[in-house]
One Martini backbone bead per residue (centre of mass of N, CA, C, O) as a GRO file, in nm:
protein
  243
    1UNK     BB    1  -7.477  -3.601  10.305
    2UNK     BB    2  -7.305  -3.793  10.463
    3UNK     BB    3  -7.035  -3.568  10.538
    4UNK     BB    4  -7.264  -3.375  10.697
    5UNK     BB    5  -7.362  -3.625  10.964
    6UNK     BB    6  -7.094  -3.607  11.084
    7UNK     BB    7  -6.920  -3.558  11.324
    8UNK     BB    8  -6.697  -3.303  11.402
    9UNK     BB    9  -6.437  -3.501  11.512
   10UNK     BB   10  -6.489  -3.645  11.195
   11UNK     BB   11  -6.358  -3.414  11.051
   12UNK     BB   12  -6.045  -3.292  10.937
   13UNK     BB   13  -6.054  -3.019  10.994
   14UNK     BB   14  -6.048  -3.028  11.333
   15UNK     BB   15  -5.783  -3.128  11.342
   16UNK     BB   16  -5.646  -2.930  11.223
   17UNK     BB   17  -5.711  -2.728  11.454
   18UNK     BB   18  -5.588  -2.883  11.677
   19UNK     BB   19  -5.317  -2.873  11.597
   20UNK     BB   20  -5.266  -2.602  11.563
   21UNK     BB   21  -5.318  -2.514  11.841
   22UNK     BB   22  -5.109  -2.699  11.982
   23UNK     BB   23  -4.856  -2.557  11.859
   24UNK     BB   24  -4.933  -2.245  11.950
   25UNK     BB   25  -4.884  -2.361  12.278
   26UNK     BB   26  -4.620  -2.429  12.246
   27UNK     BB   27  -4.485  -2.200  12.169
   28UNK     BB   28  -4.567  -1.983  12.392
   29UNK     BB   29  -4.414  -2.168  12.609
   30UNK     BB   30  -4.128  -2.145  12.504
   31UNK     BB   31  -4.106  -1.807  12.476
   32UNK     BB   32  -4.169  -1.789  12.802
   33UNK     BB   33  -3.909  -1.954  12.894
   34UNK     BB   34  -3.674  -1.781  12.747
   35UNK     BB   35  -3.728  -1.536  12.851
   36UNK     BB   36  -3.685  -1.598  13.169
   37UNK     BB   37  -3.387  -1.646  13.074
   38UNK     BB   38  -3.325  -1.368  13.012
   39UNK     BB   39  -3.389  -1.226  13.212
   40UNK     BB   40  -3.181  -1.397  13.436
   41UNK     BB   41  -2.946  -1.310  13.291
   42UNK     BB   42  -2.945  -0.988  13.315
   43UNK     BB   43  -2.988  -0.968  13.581
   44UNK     BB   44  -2.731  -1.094  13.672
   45UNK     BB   45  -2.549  -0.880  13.476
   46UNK     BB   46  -2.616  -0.648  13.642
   47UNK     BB   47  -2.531  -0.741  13.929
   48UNK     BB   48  -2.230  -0.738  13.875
   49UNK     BB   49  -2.191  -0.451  13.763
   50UNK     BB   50  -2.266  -0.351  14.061
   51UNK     BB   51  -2.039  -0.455  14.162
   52UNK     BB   52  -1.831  -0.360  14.032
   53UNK     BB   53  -1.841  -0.099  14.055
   54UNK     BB   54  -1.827  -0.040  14.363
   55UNK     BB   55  -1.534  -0.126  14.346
   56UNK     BB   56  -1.457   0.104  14.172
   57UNK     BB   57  -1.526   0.345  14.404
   58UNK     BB   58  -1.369   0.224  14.658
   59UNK     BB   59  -1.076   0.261  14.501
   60UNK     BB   60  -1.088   0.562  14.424
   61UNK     BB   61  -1.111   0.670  14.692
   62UNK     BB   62  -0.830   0.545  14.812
   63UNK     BB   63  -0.666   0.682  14.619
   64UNK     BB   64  -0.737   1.005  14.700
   65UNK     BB   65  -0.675   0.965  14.989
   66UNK     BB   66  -0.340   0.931  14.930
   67UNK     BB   67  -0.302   1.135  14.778
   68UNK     BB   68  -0.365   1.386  14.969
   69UNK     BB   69  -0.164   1.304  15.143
   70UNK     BB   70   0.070   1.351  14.957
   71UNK     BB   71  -0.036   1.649  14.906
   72UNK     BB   72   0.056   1.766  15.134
   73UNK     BB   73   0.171   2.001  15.340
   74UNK     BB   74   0.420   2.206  15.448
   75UNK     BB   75   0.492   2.349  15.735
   76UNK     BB   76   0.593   2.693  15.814
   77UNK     BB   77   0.804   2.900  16.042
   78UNK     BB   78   0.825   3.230  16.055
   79UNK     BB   79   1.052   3.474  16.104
   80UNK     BB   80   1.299   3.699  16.197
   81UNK     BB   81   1.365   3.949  15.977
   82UNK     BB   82   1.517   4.188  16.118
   83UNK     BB   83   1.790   3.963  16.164
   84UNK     BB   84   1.804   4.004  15.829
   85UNK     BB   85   1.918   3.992  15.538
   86UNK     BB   86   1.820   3.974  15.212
   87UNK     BB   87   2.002   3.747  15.164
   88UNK     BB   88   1.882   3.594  15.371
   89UNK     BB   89   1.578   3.570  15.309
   90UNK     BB   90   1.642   3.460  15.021
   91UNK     BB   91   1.767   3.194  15.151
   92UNK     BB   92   1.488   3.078  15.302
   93UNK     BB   93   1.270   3.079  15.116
   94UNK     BB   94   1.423   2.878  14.898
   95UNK     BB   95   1.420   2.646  15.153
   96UNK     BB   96   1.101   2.696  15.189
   97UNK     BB   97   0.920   2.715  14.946
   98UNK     BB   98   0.906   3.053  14.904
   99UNK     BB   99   0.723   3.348  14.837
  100UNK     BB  100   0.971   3.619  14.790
  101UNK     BB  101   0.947   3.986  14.874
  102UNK     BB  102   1.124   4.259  14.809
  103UNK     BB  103   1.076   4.552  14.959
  104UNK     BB  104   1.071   4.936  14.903
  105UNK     BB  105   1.106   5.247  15.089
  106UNK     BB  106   1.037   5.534  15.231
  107UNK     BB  107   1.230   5.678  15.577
  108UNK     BB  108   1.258   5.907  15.805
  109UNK     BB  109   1.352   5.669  16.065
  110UNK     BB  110   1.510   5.470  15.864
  111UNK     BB  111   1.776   5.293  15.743
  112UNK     BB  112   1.915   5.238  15.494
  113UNK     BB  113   1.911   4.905  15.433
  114UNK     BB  114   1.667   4.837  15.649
  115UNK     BB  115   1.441   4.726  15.849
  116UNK     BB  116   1.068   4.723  15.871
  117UNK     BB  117   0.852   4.454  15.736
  118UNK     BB  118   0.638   4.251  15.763
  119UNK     BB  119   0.344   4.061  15.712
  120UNK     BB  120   0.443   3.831  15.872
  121UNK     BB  121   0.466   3.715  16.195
  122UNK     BB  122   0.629   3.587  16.350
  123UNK     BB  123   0.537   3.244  16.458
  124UNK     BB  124   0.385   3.187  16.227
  125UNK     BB  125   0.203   2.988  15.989
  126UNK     BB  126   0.293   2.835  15.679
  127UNK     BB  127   0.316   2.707  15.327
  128UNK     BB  128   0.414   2.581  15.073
  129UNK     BB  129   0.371   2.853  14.848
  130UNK     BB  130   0.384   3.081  14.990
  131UNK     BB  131   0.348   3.444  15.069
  132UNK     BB  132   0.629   3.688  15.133
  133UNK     BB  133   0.695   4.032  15.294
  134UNK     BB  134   0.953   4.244  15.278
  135UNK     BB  135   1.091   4.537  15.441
  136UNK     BB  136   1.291   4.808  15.307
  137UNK     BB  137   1.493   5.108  15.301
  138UNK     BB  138   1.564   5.433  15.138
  139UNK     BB  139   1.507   5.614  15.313
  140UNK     BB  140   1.508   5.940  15.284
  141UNK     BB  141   1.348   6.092  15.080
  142UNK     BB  142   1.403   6.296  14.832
  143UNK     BB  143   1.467   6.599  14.721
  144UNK     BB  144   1.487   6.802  14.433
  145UNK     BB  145   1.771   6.879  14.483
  146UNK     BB  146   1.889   6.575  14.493
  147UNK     BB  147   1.771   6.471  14.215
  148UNK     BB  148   1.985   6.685  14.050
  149UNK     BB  149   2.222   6.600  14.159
  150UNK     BB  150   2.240   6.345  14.073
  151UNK     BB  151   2.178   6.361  13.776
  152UNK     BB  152   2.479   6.564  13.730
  153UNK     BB  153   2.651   6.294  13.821
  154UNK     BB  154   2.578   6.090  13.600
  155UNK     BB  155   2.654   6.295  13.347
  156UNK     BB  156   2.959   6.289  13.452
  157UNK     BB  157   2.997   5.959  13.431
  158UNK     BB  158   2.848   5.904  13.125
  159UNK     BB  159   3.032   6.137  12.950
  160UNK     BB  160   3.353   6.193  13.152
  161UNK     BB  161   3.405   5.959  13.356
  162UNK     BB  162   3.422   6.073  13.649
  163UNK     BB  163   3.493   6.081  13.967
  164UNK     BB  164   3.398   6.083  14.299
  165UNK     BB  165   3.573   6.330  14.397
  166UNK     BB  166   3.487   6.533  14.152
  167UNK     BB  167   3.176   6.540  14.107
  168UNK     BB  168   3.176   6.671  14.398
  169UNK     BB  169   3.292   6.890  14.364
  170UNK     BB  170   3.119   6.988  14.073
  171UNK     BB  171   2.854   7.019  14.280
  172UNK     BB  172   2.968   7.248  14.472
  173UNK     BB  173   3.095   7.457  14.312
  174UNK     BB  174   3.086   7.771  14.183
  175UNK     BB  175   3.216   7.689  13.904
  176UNK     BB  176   2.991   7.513  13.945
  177UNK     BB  177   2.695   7.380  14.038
  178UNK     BB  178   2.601   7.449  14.382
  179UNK     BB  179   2.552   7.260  14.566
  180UNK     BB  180   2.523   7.176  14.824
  181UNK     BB  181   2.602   6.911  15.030
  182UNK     BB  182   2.395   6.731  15.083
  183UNK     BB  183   2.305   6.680  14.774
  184UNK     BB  184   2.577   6.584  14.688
  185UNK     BB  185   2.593   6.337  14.868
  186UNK     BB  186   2.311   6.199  14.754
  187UNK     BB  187   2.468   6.154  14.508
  188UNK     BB  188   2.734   5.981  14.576
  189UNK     BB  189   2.519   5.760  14.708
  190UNK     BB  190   2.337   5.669  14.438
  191UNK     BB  191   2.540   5.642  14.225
  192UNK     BB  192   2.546   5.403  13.951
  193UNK     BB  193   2.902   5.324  13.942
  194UNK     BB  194   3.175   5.250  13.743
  195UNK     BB  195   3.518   5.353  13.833
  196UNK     BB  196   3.689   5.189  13.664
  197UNK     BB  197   3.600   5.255  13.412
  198UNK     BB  198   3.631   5.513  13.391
  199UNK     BB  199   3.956   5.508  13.442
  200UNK     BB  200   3.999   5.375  13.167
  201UNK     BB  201   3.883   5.594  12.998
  202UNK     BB  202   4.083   5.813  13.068
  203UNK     BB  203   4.346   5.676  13.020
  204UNK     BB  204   4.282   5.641  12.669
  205UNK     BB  205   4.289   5.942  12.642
  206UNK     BB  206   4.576   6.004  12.733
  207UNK     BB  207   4.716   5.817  12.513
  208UNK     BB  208   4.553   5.890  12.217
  209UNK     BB  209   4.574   6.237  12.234
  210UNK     BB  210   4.879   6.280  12.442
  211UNK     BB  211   5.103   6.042  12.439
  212UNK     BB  212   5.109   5.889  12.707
  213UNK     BB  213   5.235   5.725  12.993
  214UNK     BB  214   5.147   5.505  13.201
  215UNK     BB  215   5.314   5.671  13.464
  216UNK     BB  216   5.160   5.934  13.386
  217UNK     BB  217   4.856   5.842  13.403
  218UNK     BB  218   4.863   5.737  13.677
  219UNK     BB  219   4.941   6.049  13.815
  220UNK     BB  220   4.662   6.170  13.693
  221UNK     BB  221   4.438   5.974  13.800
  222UNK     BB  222   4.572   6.072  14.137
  223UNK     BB  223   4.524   6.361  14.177
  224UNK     BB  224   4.438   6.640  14.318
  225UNK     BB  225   4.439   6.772  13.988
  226UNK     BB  226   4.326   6.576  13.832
  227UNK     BB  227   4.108   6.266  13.890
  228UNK     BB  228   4.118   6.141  14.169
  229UNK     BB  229   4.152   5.864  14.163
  230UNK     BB  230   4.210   5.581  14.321
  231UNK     BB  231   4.468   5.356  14.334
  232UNK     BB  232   4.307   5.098  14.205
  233UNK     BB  233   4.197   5.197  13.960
  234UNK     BB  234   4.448   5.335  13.838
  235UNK     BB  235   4.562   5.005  13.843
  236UNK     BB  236   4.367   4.901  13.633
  237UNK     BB  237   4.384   5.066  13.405
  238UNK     BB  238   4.642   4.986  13.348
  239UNK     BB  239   4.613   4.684  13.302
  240UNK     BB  240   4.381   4.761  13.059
  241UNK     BB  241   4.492   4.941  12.850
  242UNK     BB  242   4.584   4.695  12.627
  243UNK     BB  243   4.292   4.516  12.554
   0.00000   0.00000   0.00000
């Protein structure tokens, strides 16, 4: 009964819980301190990272500003190709490390192998890596006529070998093919043939077949009952009938 009547202060519960309350309020005054400090540390380290960054943002700038510099192009100023051959044009564009393209076309005003064209007019400017075409001619259109022309004078050159003042005969002859003058010179103005190599093969076969002299070989081969080839062609022939 008298333990009962002790005043609240004086019994030990009450100690008990006011220590209790008093850690409880240390604690969380340590708490909100530890907090506030970290806090302020990471603010602190954001606050750099903010500035590095922004350092790094302008030092990229500064380098992509140098590269576009170093990356400029060269301006080039295109030139009068009229007064250039193909050979010109295309060591001009090598030199100026432009993109060149040598195209041609029929033209019945141009004589073959002019220029007719540039795409790019003289005194224009463009930059290295760009592209220019230049147009040369290949003459008047071929009629249907000199295209047969053509086509039988190859086949008389890749088969039988023959000479162009032969070939010529040939297709002009009554005897022989009947073209035009006009269509067989269209012939032998196009036709694309090593005449050396014919006049050797034909060499070979007057050795091989009919066990003829040098001599006599080279006198078939310029005759102008024979192979009709000019003196230098028989010349090679022979010079080459042993290798």
């Amino acid at each position: 009964m008298q333990e009962n009547n002790k005043p609240v202060y004086k019994k030990w519960w009450f100690w008990f819980i006011a220590i209790m309350a008093l850690i409880a309020i240390v604690g969380i005054s340590n708490y909100d301190t530890t907090k506030q400090k970290n806090t302020s540390n990471t603010s602190t380290i954001t606050n750099t990272n903010t500035v590095n960054t922004t350092y790094s943002g302008n030092s990229q700038k500064s380098n992509n500003e140098t590269k576009s510099v170093e990356e400029k192009k060269v301006e080039v100023t295109i030139p009068d190709f009229s007064k250039m051959s193909k050979k010109e044009v295309q060591s001009w564009c090598d030199k100026n490390k432009i993109e060149c393209f040598i195209d041609e076309e029929y033209s019945s005003k141009v004589k073959k192998g002019d220029f007719i064209s540039q795409n790019i007019k003289a005194s224009n400017k463009i930059y290295e890596g760009d592209e220019v075409t230049v147009t040369y001619s290949l003459g008047k259109k071929p009629t249907t006529e000199e295209l047969n022309a053509l086509a039988k004078a190859e086949s008389y050159s890749s088969l039988m070998y023959m000479s162009k003042a032969k070939i010529y005969n040939q297709l002009t002859s009554d005897y022989g093919e009947g073209f035009d003058k006009e269509a067989a010179q269209y012939a032998i103005d196009n036709i694309k043939a090593d005449w050396n190599y014919n006049a050797l093969q034909k060499a070979k076969s007057y050795q091989s077949t009919m066990n003829m002299s040098k001599k006599k070989i080279y006198q078939q081969l310029i005759s102008e009952y024979g192979e009709q080839f000019t003196k230098s062609q028989a010349q090679y022939a022979i010079d080459h009938l042993d290798d």
